[in-house]
PDB file as gemmi writes it, atoms N, CA and C in Angstrom:
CRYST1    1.000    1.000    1.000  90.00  90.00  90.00 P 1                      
ATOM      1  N   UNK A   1     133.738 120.829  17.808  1.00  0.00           N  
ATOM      2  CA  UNK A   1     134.528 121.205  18.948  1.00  0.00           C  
ATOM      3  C   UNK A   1     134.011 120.535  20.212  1.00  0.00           C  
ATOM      4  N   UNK A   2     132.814 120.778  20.174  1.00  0.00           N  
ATOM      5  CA  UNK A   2     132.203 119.929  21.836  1.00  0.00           C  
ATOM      6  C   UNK A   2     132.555 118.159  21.674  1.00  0.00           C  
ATOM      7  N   UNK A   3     132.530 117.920  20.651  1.00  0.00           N  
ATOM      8  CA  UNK A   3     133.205 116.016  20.142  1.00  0.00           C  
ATOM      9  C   UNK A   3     134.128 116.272  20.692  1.00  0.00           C  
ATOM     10  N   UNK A   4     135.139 116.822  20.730  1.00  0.00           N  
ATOM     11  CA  UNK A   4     136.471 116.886  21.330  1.00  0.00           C  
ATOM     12  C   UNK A   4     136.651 116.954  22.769  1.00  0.00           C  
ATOM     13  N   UNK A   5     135.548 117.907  23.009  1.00  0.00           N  
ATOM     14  CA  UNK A   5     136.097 118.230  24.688  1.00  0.00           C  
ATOM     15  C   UNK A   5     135.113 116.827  25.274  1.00  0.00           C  
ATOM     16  N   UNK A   6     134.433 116.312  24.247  1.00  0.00           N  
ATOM     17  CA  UNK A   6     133.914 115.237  25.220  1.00  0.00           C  
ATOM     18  C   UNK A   6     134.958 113.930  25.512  1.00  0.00           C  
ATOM     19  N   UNK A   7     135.860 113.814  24.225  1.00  0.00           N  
ATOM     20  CA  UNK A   7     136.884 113.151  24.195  1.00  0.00           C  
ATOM     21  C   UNK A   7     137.564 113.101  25.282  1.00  0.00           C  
ATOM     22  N   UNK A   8     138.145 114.508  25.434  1.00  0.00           N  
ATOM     23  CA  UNK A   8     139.131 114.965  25.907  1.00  0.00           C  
ATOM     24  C   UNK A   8     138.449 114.681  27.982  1.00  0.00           C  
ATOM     25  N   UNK A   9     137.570 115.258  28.259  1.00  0.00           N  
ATOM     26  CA  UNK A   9     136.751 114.636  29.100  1.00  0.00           C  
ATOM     27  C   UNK A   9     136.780 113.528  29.992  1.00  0.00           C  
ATOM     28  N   UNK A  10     136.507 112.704  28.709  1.00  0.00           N  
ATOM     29  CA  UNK A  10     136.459 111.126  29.202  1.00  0.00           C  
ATOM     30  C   UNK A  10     137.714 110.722  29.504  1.00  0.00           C  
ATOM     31  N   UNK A  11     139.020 110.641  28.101  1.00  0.00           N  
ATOM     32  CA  UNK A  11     140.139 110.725  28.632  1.00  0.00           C  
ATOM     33  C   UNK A  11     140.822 111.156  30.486  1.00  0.00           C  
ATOM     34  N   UNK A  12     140.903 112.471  30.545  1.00  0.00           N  
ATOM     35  CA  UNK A  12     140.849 113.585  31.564  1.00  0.00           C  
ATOM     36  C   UNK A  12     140.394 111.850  32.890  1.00  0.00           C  
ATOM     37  N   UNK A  13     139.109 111.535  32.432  1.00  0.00           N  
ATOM     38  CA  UNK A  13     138.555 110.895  33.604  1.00  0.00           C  
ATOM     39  C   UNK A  13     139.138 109.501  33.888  1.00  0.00           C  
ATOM     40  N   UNK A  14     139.333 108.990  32.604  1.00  0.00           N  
ATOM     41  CA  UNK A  14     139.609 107.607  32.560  1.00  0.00           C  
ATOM     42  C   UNK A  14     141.586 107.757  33.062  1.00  0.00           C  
ATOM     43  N   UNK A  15     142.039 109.089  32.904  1.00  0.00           N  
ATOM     44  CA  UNK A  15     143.273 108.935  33.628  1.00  0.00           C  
ATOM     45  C   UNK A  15     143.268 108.953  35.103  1.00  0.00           C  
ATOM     46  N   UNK A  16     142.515 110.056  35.569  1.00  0.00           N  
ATOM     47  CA  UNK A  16     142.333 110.144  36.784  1.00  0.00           C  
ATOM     48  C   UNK A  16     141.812 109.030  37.927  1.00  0.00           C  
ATOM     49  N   UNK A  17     141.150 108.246  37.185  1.00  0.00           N  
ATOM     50  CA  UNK A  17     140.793 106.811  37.794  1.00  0.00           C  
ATOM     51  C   UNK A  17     141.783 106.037  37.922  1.00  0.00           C  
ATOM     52  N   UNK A  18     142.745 105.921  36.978  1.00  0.00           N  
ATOM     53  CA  UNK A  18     143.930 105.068  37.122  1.00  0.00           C  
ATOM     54  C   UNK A  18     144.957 105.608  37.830  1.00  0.00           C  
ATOM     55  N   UNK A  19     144.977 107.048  37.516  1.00  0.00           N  
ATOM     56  CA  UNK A  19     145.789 107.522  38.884  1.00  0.00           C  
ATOM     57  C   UNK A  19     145.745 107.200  40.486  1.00  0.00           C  
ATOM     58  N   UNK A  20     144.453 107.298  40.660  1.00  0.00           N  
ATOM     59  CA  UNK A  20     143.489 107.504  41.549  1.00  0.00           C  
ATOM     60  C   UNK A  20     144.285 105.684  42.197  1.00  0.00           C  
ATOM     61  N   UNK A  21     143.491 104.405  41.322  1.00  0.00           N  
ATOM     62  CA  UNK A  21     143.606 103.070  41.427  1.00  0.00           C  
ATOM     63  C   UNK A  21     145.442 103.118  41.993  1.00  0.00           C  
ATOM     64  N   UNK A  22     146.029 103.235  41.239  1.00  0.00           N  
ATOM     65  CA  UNK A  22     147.670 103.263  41.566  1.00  0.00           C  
ATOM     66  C   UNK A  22     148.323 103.602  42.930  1.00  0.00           C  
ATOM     67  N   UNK A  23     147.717 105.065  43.376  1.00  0.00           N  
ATOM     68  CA  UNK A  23     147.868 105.217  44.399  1.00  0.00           C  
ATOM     69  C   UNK A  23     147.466 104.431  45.451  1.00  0.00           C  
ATOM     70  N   UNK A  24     146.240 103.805  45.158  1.00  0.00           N  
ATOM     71  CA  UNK A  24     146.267 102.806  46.051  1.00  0.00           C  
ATOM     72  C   UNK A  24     146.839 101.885  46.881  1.00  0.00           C  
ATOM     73  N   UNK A  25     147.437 101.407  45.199  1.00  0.00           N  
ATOM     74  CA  UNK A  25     148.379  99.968  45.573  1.00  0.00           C  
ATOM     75  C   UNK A  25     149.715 100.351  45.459  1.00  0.00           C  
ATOM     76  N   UNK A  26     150.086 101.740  45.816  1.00  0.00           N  
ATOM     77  CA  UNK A  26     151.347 102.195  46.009  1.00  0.00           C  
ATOM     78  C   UNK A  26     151.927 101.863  47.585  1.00  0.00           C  
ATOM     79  N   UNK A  27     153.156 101.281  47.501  1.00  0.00           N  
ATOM     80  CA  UNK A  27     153.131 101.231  49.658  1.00  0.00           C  
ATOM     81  C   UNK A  27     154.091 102.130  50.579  1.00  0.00           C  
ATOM     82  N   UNK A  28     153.211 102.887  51.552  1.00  0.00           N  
ATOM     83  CA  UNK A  28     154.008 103.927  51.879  1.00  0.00           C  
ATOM     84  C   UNK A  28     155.428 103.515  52.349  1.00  0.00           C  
ATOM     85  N   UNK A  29     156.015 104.274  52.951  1.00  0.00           N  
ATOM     86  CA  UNK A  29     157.233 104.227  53.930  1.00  0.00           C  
ATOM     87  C   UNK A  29     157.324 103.235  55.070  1.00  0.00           C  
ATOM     88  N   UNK A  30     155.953 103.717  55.749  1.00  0.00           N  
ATOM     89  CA  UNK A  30     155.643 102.811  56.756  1.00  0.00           C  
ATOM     90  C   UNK A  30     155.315 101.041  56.588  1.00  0.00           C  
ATOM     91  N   UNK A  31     155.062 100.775  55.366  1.00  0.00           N  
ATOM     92  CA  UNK A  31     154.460  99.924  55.249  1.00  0.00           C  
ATOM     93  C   UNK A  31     155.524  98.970  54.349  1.00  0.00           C  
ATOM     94  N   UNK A  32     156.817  99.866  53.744  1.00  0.00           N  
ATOM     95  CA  UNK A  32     157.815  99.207  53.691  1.00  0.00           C  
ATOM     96  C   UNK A  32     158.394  99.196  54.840  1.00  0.00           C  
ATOM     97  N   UNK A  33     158.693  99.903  55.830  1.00  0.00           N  
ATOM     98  CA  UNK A  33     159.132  99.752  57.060  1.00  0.00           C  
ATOM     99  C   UNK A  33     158.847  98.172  57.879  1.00  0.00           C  
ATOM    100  N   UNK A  34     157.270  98.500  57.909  1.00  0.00           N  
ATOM    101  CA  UNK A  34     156.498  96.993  58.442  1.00  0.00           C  
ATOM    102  C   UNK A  34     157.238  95.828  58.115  1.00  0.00           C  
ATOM    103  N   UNK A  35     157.250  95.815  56.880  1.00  0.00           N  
ATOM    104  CA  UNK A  35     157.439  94.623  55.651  1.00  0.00           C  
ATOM    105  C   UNK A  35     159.536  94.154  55.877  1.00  0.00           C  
ATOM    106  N   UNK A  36     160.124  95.404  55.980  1.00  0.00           N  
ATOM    107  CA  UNK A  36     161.684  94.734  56.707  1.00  0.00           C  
ATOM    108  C   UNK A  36     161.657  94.120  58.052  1.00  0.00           C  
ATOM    109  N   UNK A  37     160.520  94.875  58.952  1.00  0.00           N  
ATOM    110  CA  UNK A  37     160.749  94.482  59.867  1.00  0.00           C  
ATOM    111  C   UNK A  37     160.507  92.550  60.210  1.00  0.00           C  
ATOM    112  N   UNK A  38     159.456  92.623  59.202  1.00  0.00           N  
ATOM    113  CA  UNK A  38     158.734  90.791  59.436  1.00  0.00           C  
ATOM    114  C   UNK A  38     159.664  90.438  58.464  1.00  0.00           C  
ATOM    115  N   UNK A  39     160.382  90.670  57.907  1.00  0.00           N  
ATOM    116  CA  UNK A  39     161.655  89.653  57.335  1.00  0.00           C  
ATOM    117  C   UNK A  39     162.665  89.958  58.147  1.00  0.00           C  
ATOM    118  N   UNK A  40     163.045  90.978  58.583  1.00  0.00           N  
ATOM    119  CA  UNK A  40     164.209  90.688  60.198  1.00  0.00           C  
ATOM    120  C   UNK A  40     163.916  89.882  60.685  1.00  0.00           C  
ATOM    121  N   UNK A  41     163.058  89.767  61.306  1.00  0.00           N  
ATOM    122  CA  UNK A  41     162.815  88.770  61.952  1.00  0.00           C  
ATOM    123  C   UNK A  41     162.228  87.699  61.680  1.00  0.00           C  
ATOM    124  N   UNK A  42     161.870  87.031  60.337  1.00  0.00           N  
ATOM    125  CA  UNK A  42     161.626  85.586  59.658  1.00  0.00           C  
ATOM    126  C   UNK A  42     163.280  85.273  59.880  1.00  0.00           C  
ATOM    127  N   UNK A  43     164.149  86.104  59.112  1.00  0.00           N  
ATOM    128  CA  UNK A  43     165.143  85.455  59.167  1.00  0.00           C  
ATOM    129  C   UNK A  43     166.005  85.461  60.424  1.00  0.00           C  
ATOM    130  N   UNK A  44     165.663  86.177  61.316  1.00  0.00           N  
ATOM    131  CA  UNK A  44     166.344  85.560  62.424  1.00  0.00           C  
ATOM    132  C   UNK A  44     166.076  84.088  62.910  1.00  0.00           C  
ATOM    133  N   UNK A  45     164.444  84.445  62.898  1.00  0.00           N  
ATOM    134  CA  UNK A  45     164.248  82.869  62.831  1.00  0.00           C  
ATOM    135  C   UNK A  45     164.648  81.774  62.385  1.00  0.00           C  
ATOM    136  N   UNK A  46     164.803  81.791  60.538  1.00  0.00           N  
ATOM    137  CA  UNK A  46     165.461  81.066  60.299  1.00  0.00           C  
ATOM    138  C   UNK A  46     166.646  80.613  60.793  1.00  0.00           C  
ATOM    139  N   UNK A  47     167.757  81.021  60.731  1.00  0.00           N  
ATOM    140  CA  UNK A  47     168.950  80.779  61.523  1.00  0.00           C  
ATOM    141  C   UNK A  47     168.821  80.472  62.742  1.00  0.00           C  
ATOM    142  N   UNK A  48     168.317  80.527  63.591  1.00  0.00           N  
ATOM    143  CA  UNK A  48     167.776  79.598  64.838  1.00  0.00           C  
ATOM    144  C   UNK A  48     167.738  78.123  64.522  1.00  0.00           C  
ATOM    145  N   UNK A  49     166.420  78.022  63.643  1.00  0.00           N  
ATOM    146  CA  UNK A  49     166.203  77.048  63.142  1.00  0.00           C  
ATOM    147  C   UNK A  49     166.876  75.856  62.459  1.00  0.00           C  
ATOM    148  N   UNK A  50     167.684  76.676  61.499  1.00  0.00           N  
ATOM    149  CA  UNK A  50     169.140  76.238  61.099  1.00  0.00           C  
ATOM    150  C   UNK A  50     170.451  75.869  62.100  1.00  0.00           C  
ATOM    151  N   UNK A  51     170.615  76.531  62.620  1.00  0.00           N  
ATOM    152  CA  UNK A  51     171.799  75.994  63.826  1.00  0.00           C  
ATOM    153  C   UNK A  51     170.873  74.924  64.761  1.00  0.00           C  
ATOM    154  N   UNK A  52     170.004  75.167  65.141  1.00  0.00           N  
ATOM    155  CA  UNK A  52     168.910  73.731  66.046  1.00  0.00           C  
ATOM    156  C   UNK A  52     169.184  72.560  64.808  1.00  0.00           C  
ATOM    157  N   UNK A  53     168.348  72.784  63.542  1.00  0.00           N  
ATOM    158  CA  UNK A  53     168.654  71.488  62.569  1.00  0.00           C  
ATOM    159  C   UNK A  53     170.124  70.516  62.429  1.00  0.00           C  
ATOM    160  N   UNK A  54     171.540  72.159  62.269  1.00  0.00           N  
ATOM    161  CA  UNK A  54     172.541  71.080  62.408  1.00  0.00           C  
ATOM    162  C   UNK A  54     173.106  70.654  63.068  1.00  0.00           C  
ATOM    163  N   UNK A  55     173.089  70.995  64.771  1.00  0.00           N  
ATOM    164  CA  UNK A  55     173.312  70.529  65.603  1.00  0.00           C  
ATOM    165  C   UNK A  55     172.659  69.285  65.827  1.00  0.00           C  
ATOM    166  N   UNK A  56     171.730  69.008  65.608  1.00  0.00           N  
ATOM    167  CA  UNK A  56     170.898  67.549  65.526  1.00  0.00           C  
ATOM    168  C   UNK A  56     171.381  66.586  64.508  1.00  0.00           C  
ATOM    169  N   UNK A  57     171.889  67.190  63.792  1.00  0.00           N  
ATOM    170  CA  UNK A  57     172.593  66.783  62.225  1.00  0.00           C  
ATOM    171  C   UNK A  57     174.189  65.761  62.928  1.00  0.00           C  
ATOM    172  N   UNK A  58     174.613  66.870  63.351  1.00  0.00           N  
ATOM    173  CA  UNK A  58     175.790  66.332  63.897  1.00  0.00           C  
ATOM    174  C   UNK A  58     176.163  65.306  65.300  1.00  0.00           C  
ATOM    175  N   UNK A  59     174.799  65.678  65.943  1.00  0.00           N  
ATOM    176  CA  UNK A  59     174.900  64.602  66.993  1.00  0.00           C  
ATOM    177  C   UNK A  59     174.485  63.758  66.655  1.00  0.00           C  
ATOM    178  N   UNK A  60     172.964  63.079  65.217  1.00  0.00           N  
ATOM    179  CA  UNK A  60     172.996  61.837  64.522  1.00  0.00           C  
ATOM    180  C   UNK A  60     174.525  61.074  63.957  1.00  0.00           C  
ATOM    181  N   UNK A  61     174.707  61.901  63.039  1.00  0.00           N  
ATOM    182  CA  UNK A  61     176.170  61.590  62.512  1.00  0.00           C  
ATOM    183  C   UNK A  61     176.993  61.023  63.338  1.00  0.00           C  
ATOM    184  N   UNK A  62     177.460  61.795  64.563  1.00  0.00           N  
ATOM    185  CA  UNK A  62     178.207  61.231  66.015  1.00  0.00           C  
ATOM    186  C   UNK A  62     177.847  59.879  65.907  1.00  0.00           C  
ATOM    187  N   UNK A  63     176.434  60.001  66.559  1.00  0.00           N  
ATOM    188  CA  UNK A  63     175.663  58.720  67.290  1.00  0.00           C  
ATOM    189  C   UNK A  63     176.265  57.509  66.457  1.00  0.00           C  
ATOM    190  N   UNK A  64     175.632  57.872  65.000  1.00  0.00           N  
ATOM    191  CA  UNK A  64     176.377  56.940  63.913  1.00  0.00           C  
ATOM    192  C   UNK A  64     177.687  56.361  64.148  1.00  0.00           C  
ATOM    193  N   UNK A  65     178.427  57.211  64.069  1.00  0.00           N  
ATOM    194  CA  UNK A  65     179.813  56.978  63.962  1.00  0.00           C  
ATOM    195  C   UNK A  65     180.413  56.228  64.919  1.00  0.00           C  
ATOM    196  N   UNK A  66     179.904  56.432  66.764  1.00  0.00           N  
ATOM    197  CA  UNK A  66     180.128  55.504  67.441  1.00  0.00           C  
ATOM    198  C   UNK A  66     179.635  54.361  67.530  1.00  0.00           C  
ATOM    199  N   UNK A  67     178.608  53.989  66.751  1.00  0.00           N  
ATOM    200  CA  UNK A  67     178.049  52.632  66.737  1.00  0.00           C  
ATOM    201  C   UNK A  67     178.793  52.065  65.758  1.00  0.00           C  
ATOM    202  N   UNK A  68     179.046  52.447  64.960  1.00  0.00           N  
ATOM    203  CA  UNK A  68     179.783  51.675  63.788  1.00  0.00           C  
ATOM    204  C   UNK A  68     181.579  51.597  64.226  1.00  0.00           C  
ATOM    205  N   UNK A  69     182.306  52.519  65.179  1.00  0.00           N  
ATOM    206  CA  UNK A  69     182.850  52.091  65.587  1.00  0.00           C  
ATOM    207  C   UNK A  69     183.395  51.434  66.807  1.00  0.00           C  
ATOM    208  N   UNK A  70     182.477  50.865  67.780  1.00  0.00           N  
ATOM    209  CA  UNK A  70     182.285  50.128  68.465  1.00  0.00           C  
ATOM    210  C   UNK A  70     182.009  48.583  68.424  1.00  0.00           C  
ATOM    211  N   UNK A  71     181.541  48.280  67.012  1.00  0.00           N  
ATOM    212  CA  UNK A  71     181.762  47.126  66.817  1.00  0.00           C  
ATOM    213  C   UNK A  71     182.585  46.489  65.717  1.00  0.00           C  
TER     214      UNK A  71                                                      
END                                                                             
């Protein structure tokens, strides 16, 4: 009987550690909160970035287009 509860014991412990570990790397509310907020705003960024890129896009292209038809 005491073989058992030592089993049972260790078990008991070796769950509670992994419980224990999990909670850890569980992420609260807040910290999903955090985490939308820095992708709101990556991607606002992006799209900034994106409308700056094709606007540059399109005034090359232009530029192009009047040189080639100008001569």
């Amino acid at each position: 009987m005491k073989g058992c509860q030592g089993v049972i014991f260790q078990i008991n412990n070796k769950t509670k550690r992994s419980v224990e570990a999990t909670i850890k790397t569980l992420a609260t509310k807040d910290d999903i909160a955090d985490v939308r907020k820095e992708i709101s705003e990556a991607k606002a960024e992006t799209i900034k970035w994106m409308f700056i890129f094709w606007i540059g896009q399109v005034g090359a292209t232009l530029g192009i287009l009047l040189i080639f038809l100008k001569k």
